[in-house]
N, C-alpha and C positions, 0 to 999 in steps of 0.2 A: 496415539503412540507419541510421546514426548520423549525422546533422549536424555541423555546427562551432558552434564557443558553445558546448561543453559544460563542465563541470566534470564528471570522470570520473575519480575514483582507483580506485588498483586493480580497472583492468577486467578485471586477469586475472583476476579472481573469479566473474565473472559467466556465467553459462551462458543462452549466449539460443538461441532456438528460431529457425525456417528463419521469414522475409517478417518480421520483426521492425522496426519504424519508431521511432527515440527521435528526437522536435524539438527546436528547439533552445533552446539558453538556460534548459534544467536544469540539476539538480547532483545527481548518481548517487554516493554517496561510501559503499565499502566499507570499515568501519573494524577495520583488523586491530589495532590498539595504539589504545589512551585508558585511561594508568594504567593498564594492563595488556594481556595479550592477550588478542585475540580470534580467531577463524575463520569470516569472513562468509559466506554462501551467497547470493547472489542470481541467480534463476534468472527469466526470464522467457520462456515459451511462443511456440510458433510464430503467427503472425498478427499477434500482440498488439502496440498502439499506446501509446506513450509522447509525450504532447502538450508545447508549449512548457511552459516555465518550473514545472518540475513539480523535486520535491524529495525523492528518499528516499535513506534513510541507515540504511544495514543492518549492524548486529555481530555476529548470529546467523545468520538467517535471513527472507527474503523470498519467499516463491514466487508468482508471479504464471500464473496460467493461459493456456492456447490461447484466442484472440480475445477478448483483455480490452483493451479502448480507455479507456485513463485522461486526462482530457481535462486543458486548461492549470490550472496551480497547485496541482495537487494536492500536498497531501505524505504520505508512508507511511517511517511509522520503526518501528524494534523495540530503541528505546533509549528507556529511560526514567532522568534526571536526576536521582537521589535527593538531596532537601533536607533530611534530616531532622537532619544534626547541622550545625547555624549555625556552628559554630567553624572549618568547611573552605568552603575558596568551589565554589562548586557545580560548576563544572567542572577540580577536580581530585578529587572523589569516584570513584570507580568505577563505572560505569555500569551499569545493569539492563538485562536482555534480554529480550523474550518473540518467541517468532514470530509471525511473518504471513504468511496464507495468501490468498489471492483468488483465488475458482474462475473455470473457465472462463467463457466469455463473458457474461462482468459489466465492467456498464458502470460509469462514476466520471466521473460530471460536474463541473465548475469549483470548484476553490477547496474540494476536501474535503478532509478530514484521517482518515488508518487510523493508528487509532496500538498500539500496540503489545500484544501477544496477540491481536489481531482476525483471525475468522475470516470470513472472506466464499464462503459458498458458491457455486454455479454457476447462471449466467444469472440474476444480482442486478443490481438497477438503485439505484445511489449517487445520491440528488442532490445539487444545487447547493449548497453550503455546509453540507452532514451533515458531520458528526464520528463516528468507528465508531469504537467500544470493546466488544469482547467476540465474541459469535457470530453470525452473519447467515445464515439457513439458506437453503437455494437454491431459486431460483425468487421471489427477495422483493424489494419497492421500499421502500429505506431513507430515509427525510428526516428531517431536521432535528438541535437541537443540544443534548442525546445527539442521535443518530440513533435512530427508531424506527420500527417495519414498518409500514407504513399496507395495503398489498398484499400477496396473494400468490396464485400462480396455483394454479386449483385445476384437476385434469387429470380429473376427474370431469367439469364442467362446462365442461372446455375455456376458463373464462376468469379474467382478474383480479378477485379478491374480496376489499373492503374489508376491514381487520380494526379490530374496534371495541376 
């Protein structure tokens, strides 16, 4: 179920899974060409919930797991703007890629940002205005800005255990 109000390019790109929800008033933009080509992949899992005003933009790859609810504003790119020669204006550089991956049933509350090479492993809890860059292994609650592991379940113990 895809709403109106989207911005949605090339959705033939996109490979979405069965009971799939995107709300509305995102912008989902597969970028096959910027200064060059690309071949985007964005694949999103059966269950999994895409809330309002939510923002990814994929020129590699995106893979998004089974029952992952990514709540409003979030944004998830796997483009990264290189600055480094000041003589070209920044959006006619060529763009850098890395992937992203978000395991299954991880959650991604308000106003985070995944940005590019982040691996989000299975049944992670994102909070509210975390920023993730790098590896998030599974079973862990990520906060803040870097994001860092505060939690992680231990199955020993059957519960959540702070990590100092």
């Amino acid at each position: 179920l895809i709403y109106k109000q989207i911005i949605f390019s090339n959705k033939h790109l996109v490979c979405l899974g069965d009971n799939v929800i995107i709300f509305p008033n995102g912008r989902i933009e597969l970028i096959d060409f910027y200064n060059k080509k690309h071949n985007p992949i964005l694949s999103i899992g059966n269950n999994s919930q895409i809330h309002q005003n939510c923002h990814i933009t994929c020129a590699q790859s995106i893979i998004i797991g089974n029952n992952v609810t990514i709540v409003s504003n979030v944004t998830i790119t796997d483009i990264i703007h290189p600055h480094s020669d000041v003589s070209i204006p920044i959006n006619q550089v060529d763009i850098i890629t890395k992937p992203v991956n978000i395991g299954d049933e991880t959650y991604i509350y308000n106003n985070s940002v995944i940005l590019p090479g982040s691996y989000i492993g299975k049944h992670c809890i994102i909070g509210a205005n975390s920023v993730i860059s790098g590896k998030v292994p599974d079973y862990s609650i990520v906060v803040g800005s870097p994001g860092r592991i505060i939690k992680r379940f231990n199955f020993k113990t059957n519960a959540w255990e702070k990590i100092k």
